[in-house]
C-alpha positions in Angstrom: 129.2 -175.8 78.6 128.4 -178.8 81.3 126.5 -181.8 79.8 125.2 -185.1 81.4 123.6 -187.3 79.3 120.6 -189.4 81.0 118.4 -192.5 80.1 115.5 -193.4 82.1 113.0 -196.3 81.7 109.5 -196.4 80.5 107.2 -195.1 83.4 110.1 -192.9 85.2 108.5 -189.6 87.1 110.7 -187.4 88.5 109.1 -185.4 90.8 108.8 -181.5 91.0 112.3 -179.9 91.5 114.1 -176.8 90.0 117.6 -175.4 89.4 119.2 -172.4 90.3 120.2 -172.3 86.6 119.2 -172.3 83.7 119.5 -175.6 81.7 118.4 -177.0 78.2 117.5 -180.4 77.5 118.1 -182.3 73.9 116.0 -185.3 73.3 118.0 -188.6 71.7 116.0 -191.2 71.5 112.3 -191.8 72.8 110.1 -189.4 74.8 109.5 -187.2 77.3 106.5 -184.8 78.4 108.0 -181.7 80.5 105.4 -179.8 82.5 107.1 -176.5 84.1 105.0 -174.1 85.3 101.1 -174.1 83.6 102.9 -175.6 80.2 103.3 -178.9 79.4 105.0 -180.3 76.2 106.2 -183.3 75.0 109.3 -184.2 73.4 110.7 -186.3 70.7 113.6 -187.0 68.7 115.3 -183.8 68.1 113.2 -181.8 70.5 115.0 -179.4 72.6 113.5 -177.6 75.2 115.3 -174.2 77.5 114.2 -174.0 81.2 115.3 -170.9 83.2 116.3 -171.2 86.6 113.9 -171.9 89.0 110.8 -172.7 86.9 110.1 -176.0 89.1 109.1 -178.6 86.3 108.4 -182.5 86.5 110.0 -184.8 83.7 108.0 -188.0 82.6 108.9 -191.2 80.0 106.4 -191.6 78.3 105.8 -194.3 75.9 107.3 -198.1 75.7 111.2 -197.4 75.4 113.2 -195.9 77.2 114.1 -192.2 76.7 117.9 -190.5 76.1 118.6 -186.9 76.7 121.2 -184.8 77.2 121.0 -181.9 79.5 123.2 -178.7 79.6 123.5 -175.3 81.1 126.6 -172.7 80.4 126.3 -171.7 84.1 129.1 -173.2 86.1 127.1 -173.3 89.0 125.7 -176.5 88.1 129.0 -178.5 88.9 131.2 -176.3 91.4 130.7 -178.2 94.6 131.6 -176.4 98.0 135.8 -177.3 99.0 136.3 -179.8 101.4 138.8 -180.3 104.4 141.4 -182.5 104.8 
């Protein structure tokens, strides 16, 4: 499995994207609302939420503190990077 963990500050938007993958997200501390597609949810403490690949979504921080989250996908995809020359 590949993980990043990520903290972003009160306010933070990203803006519409998607993955080629499919990727779950684990909420630490603070909180997020997720919209992908017509569905929009919000997430706390504990809340995990699985995107499948290409479902563009937004991410947003909602409240006063910032918000931890780990993200994570089992695809490989998400980290091989194309070889380079010497």
């Amino acid at each position: 499995m590949v993980t990043a963990w990520w903290s972003d500050l009160p306010g933070t938007r990203m803006a519409e994207h998607e993955h080629a993958f499919p990727e779950t997200r684990w909420v630490v501390e603070g909180y997020l609302r997720i919209t992908a597609g017509a569905e929009t949810v919000e997430l706390g403490p504990g809340d995990r939420l699985d995107l499948p690949p290409n479902l563009p979504h937004t991410i947003e921080v909602l409240g006063l503190a910032q918000v931890i989250y780990v993200s994570g996908t089992m695809d490989k995809q998400a980290v091989e990077r194309p070889a380079t020359r010497g």
